[in-house]
N, C-alpha and C positions, 0 to 999 in steps of 0.2 A: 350872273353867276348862279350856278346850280343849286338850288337850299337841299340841305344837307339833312337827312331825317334822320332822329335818333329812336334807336330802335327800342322798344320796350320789352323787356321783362316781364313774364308771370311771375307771381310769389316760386311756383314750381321749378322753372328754367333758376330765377335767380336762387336758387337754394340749393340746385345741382350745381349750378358754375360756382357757387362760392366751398362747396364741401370740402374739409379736408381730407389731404389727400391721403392721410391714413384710415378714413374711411372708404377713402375708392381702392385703394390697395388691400382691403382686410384679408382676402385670400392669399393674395402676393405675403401678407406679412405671418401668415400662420400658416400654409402648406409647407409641405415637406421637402417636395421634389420640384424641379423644373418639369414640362412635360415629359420631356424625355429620359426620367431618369423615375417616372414612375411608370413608363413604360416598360422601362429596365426590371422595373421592381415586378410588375404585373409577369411578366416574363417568369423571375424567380419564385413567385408564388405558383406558377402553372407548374413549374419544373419541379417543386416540391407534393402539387395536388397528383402530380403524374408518378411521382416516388410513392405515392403513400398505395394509389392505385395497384401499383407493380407487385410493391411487396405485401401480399396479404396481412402479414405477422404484425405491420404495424397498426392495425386492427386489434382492439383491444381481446385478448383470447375468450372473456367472457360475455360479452354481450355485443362483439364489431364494430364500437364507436370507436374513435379518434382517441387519442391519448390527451390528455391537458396538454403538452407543447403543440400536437401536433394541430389542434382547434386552434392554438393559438398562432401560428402560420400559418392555418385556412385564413383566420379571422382578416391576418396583417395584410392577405393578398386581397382577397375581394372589398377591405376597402383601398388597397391602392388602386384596382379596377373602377370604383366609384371613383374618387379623387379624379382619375384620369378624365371619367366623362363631366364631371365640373368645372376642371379646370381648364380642362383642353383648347377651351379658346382664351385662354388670359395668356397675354405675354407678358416678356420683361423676367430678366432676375429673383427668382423668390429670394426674400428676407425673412430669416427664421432670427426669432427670439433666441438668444445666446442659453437663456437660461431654461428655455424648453429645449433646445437642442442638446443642451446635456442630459436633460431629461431623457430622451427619445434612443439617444444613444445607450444610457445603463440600462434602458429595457431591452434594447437590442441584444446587445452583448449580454446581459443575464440571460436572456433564451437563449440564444446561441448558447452556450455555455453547457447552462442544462440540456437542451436538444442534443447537443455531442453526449451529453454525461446517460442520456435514458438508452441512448444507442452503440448494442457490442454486439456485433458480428460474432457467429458461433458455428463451426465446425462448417465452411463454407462447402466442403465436398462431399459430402455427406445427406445433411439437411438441409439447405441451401440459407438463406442469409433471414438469421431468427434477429428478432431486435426484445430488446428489453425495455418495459416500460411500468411504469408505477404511476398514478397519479397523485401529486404530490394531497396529503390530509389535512395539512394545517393554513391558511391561505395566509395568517400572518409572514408566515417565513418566508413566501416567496416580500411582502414589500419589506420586509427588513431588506433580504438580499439584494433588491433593486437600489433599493437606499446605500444601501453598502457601493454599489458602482456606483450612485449618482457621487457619489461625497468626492472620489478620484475626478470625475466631468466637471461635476461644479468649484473644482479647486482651477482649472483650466480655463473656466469662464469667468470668473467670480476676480480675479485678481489681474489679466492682462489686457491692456486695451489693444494693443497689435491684432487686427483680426486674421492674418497671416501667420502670427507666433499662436494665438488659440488653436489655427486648424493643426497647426504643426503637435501643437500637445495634444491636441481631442483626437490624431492620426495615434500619436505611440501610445495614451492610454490604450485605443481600439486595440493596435496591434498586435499588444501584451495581454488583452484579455483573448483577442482568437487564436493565438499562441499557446495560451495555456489552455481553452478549451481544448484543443486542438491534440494537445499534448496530453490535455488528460484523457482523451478517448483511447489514443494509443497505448498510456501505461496500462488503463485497464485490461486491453486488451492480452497482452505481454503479459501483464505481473497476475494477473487478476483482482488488482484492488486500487484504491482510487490511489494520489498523488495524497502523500502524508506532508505536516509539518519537517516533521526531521528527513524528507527528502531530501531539504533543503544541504543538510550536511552531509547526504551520499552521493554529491553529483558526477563524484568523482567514481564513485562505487557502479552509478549507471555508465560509466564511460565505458569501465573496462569492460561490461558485459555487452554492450552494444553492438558488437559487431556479430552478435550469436542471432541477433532478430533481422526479419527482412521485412521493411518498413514497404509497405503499400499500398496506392492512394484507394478510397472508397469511396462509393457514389456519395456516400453521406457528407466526408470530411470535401469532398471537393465543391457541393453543396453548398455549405454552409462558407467554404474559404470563397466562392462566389457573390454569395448574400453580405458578405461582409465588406466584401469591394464593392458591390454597387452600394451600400449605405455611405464609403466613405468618398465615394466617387462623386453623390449625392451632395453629399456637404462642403465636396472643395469646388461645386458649378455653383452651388448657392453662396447667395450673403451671407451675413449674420447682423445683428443688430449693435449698434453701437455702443459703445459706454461713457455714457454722461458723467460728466463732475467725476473720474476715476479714480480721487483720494477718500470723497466722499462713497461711490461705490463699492471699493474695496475695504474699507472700513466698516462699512455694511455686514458686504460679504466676509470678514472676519465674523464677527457675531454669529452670523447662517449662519459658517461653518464651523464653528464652535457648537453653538446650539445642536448643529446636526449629528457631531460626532458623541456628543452628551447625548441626545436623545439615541441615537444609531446603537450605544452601550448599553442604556437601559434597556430600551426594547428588545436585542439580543441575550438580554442574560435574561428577562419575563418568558423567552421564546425556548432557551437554553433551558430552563426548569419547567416548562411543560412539556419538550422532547422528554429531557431524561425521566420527568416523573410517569410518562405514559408508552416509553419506552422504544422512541421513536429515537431516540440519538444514541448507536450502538458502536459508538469507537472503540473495537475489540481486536482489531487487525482478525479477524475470525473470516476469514474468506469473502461471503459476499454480505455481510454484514454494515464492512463499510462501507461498500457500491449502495447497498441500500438506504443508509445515512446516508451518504450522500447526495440520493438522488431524492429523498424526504425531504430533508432539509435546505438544501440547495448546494451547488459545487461550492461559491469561493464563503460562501460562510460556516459551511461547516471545517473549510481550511482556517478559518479565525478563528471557530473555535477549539480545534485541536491544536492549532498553535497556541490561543491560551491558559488553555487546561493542559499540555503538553508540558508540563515540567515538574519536577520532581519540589515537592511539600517537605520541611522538616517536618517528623510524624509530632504531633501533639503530646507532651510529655516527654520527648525523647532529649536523651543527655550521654556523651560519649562514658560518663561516668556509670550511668547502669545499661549500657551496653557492657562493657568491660566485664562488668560484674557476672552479666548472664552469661558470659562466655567462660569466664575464669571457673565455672560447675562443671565445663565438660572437659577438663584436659585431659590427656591420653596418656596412660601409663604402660600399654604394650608394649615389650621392647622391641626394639630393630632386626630383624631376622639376619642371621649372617648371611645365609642363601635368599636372591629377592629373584622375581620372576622379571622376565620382559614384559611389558606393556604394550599392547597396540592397539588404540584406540580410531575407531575409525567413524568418523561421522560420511556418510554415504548421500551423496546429495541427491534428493528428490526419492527417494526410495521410500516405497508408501506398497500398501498391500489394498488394492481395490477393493478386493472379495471381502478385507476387514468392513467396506461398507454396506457392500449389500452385493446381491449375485449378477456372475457375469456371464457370460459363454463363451471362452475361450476355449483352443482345442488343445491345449495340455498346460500343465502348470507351468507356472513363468518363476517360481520359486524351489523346486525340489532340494535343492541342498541347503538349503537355511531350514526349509521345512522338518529334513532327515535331521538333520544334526543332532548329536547325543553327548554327553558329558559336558551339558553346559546348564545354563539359564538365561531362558527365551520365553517372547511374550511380545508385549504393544507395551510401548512408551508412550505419554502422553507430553507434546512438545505445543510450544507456546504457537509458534508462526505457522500459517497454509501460503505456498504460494510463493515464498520470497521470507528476506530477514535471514537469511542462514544465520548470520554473524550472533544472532538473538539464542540458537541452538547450540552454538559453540559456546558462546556465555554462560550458558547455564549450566553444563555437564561441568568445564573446565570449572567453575566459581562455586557451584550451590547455590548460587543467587537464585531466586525464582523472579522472571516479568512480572508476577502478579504482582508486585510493589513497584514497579517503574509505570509510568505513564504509556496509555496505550497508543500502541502503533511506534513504539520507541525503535529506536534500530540503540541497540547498548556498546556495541564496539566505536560508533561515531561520534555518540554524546557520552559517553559514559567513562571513558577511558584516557583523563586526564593523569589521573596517579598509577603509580606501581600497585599491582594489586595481587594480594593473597589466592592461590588458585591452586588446583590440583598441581602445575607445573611448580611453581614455586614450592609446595610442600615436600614433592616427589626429587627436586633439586637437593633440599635438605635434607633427605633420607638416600643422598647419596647416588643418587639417579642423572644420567646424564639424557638430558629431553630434547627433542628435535620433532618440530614441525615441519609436515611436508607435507607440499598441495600445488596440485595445477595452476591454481587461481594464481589471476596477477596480486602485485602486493599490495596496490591502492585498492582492489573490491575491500570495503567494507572498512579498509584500513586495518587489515588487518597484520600489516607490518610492524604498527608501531600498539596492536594488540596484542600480538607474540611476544614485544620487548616486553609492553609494561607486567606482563604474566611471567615471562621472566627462561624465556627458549633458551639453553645453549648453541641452537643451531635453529637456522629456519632456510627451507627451498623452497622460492616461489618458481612461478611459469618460466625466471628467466633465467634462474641460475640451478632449475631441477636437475637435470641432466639425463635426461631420459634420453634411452636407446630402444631400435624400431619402435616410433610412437607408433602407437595404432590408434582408431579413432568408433568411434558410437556416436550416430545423427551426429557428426560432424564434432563431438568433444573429446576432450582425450580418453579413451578406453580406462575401465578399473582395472583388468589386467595390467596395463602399462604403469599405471602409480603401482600394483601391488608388487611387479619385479622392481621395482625402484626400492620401495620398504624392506623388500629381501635383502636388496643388495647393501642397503644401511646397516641392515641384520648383522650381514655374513663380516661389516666391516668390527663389529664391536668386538673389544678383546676376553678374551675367557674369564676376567675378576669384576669386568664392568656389567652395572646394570642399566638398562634403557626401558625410557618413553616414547613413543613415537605417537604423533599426533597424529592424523592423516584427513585429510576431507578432500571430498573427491569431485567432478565436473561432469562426470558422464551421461548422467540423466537428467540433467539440466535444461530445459526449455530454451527452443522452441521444438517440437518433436515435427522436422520438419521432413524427413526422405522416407517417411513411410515405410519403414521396413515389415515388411511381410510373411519373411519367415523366421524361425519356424512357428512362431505361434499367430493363428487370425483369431480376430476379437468379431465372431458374430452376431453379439447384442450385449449391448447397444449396439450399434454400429457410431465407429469413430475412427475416422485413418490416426491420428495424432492420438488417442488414447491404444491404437493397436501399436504404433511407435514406440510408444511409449511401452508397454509391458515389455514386446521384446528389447529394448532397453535394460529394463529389470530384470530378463533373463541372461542377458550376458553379465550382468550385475551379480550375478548368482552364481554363473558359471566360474567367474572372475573370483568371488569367495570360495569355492569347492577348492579353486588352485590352490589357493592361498593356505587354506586350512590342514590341506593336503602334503606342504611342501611342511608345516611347520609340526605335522603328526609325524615327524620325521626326525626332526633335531634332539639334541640331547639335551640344549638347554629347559627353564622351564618358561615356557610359553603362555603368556594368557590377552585372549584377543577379544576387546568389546566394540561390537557393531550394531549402527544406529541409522534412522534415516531419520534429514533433518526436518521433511514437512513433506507433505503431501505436494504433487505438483499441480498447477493450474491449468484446467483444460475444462473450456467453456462449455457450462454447459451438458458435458457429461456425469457429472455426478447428480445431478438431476434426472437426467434417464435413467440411471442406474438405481434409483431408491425411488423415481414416478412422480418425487414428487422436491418441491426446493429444499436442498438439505438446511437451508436456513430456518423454514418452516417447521424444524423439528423440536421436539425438547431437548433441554440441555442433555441428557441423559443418554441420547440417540445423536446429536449432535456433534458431541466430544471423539467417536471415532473419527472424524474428520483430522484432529490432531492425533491420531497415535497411529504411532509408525515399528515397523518390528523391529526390537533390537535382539541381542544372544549378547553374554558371555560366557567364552568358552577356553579351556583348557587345554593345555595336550601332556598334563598329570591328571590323576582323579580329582574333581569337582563333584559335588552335586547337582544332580541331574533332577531341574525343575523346570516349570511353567510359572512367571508371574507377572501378572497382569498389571497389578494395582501398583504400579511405581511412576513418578513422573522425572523427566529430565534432571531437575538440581537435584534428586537424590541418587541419580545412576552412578556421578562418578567416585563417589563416597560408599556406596555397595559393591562399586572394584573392588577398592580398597579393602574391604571385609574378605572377598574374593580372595585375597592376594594375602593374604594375611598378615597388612602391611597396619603401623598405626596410624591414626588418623588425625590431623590437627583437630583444634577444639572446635571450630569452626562445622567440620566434617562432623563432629561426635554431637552437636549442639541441632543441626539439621539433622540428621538421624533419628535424635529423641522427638524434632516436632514429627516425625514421620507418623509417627501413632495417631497422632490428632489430627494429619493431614495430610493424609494417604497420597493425595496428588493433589500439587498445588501449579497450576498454569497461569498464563497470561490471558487467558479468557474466561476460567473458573477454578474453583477447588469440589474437592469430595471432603466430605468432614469424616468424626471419627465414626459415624453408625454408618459410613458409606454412600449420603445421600450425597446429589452434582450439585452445588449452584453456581448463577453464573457471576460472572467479574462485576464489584463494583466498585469504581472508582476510590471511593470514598474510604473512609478506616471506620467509619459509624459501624460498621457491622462486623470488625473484628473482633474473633475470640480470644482466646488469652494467648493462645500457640500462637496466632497473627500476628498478636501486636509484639513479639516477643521478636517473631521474627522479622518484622517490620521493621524494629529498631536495631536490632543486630545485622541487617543487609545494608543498611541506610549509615551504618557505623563502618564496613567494612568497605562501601562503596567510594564513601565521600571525607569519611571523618577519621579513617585508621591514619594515616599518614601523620595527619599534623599533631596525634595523640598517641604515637612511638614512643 
């Protein structure tokens, strides 16, 4: 028989064959990708280094480095290109640690996020494709942020042992975060400002208007909805590690995630008071104030914290018992005129006067008959919202309320308007006045169906039951001509003893300014097709009031017509060329024309024939009333008298009484006596009149 040799061992050989085998896997158990799916990734990092190459812009403007995202997608690609040459001969399934994998995921989706958020396309036909970038100053905020998406990942990993039910959840986290990324690049785009808390209650208000935007995909959004498919394409080729003892791990993983979301609180609110104290967190709804919060701070945390600072404070001190009191000083002892005028208020949507900003070169004016107009009082309003919010400009005239006491970035028709509430409408009811709201707008924008009720309309026409005849149209909305022979013909219905309000807001210059119209006015500098849209917009805008003013210099009744525009419209980009330099970069002082917009009221009996400047929205519609030589509830007399101490009071600052700006602070620490006065008398009218009838 054969003898059989047994073979020997080195200490060497025997130390390799006995190894375990999570030492011979250690790459298998901490890489990312299979080979092929960091080939994938190497791919998307090329296709990003070749975007960055193309567009100049994304070149920092002052020195031609990289933006922090953009370093930080160089960074993710070249070491997936390493990865690839280390790994590249390992086979077998990677196994990723469940709880680095959630890891890997929130930093994904955090960049991603911000990456969409530093990136807005501006005036693509014109200047070709400008990208906005800031790099972020505070470096905590970005790990808070991260922290914030791991908490969503690690709730997914931490608690299920099905490795098929985790990917299933660590898919729809992903999806809801590229979603909203995704989503937020396009509101910016659109509205020009980031996605608010109180979005949340106008989704209905974005419906109706949605069919006015032409959604289109960009290299960037296609991009990143690439990058985010091969991350998850990545994770459902790979393993993931298992979960031992699962009553014992998830019991753990309580703890974490307790621990996380207690530490995740502090840490944001340490972060929260160095923004605000250094002036980095600027929730003003002020144009691009919020895109720039937001992109300091980070997209979805500064969405938590405007959701948590997003709500209305009882004021400190305040009691329905001396509000009462402050109010019961101003009652109105005028009497009721036998003879009252017609009313026609008209808030004009997107109607803003450029040149109010800084100079342009258009070849004739886009306003002559607002301009000419005589026997009235004309000037610049000072309105709370740029860009969007109408329903915020209608609130204020209609109420006297001023935003500067609601929470910034509030829309006030969706959160606000649970009670009946005291309003020019309802007073002007009482004084015998039959009122009627009329507006293109559907009736869900803004809600503002069941904001006509609660103000208290005898009548209201929306888009579906206006009844307009030859609609005519402006970039594609319904023409101001067409609402204004509608208001006529409301007019011509009223009987010879009756008195009328007419509300009116209008759609015509409404965004998106998209068919370019050319004549008759060009915009030579700046150069902008959608800002040159846009003016001749405002000239038919114009033309549409001369009719108007025209037909009613004509009637025997007496006539009196207040016109306003509710905010400036948003058009990327351009107002920045227009003044050289970011209007946000300005002082408050320089700043504030951004919100005022021309209103008049005008007569067709003798009025006084003035200019004034210094007046801001919640006191416009209460200076009708003096117009009109109607009385005024005490409410109206009570806002009047703060007028001396607070010439203009907005949603992003006031003017005190020597005339100086400052800007909005949350807070009531720095109220004067006129503030807190009025603080608690809006705060009594808004929330607390009803249940103290």
């Amino acid at each position: 028989m054969e003898e059989i040799k047994e073979e020997t061992l080195s200490p060497e050989q025997e130390q390799t064959e006995n190894e375990p085998a999570l030492k011979k896997s250690f790459f298998s158990k901490i890489r990312l990708f299979s080979p092929w799916e960091i080939l994938l990734s190497a791919v998307g990092a090329v296709m990003f280094l070749l975007a960055s190459a193309c567009f100049a812009d994304f070149a920092n403007e002052n020195d031609g480095k990289f933006t922090f995202l953009a370093m930080i997608f160089a960074f993710v690609g070249f070491v997936g290109l390493a990865l690839t040459v280390i790994l590249w001969v390992k086979k077998g399934r990677p196994v990723i640690n469940r709880y680095f994998l959630a890891l890997i995921l929130a930093v994904n989706f955090y960049t991603l996020n911000e990456f969409l958020l530093y990136v807005i396309p501006t005036d693509l036909a014109d200047n070709g494709l400008h990208l906005r970038h800031i790099v972020k100053p505070y470096f905590p905020n970005v790990l808070v942020g991260v922290l914030l998406y791991y908490i969503f990942f690690f709730i997914a990993v931490a608690f299920i042992k099905n490795k098929i039910a985790v990917k299933v959840l660590l898919t729809l986290f992903s999806s809801f975060f590229a979603f909203y990324a995704v989503l937020h690049y396009y509101i910016i785009q659109f509205r020009g400002g980031p996605i608010r808390f109180s979005d949340i209650a106008n989704i209905t208000s974005a419906g109706e208007i949605s069919d006015d935007y032409k959604f289109s995909l960009s290299f960037i959004v296609v991009f990143s909805v690439i990058e985010a498919v091969l991350v998850l394409a990545a994770m459902w080729i790979a393993d993931i590690s298992e979960m031992k003892k699962p009553l014992k791990t998830a019991s753990i993983g309580a703890g974490t995630l307790a621990a996380m979301c207690v530490g995740f609180y502090f840490a944001a609110e340490g972060v929260y008071s160095y923004d605000i104290n250094n002036r980095i967190m600027l929730l003003n709804f002020s144009m691009g104030e919020d895109i720039d919060t937001y992109q300091d701070v980070g997209g979805l945390l500064t969405f938590y914290y405007d959701g948590l600072k997003n709500r209305v404070i009882v004021p400190e001190g305040y009691s329905a018992d001396k509000a009462k009191e402050i109010l019961s000083q101003y009652k109105d002892t005028t009497p009721v005129p036998e003879k009252k005028p017609t009313i026609i208020a008209i808030l004009n949507e997107s109607f803003a006067d450029i040149e109010h900003l800084g100079d342009i070169d258009a070849t004739m004016d886009y306003m002559p008959n607002i301009r000419a107009l005589d026997n009235c009082i004309k000037g610049y309003v000072t309105v709370s919202p740029y860009g969007g919010y109408t329903c915020n400009s209608e609130f204020e005239f209609l109420t006297g309320n001023s935003m500067y006491f609601l929470p910034s970035g509030s829309a006030a028709y969706t959160q606000f308007m649970d009670n009946d509430q005291q309003s020019m409408v309802s007073h002007l009811n009482g004084l015998g006045y039959n009122t009627i709201a009329l507006t293109p707008c559907r009736i869900g924008l803004w809600k503002i169906g069941n904001a006509y009720e609660r103000f208290g309309f005898d009548k209201c026409y929306f888009k579906d039951n206006v009844g307009f005849t030859n609609t005519k149209y402006v970039d594609g909305n319904v023409a101001d001509i067409t609402v204004y022979e509608r208001v006529i013909k409301e007019f011509e219905k009223k009987k010879a003893d009756e008195s009328q309000f007419i509300w009116v807001t209008t759609m015509q210059n409404h965004a998106p300014y998209k068919e370019h119209i050319t004549e008759p006015i060009t915009l030579n500098s700046p150069k902008s097709d959608q800002a040159e849209s846009y003016l001749n917009s405002i000239y038919e805008a114009d033309r549409a009031v001369g009719e108007l003013i025209n037909y009613f210099k004509s009637v025997d009744d007496e006539v009196v017509i207040v016109f306003f525009g509710d905010h400036y419209p948003h058009i990327a980009g351009f107002y920045d060329d227009v003044l050289g330099e970011n209007l946000n970069d300005l002082p408050i002082e320089e700043f504030c024309r951004s919100h005022q917009t021309p209103y008049f009221i005008w007569a067709n009996y003798d009025i006084e024939d003035k200019e004034m400047q210094n007046i801001s929205l919640n006191y416009l519609g209460g200076y009708v009333m003096d117009v009109c030589g109607l009385p005024k509830s005490d409410y109206m007399n009570f806002i009047r008298a703060k007028r001396d101490a607070l010439p203009i009071i907005s949603g992003f600052g006031y003017v005190d009484e020597k005339g100086n700006w400052h800007r909005r602070d949350d807070s009531a620490d720095g109220d004067t006596e006129a503030m807190k006065d009025y603080r608690f008398v809006q705060y009594y009218k808004i929330f607390d009149e009803k249940s103290n009838k």
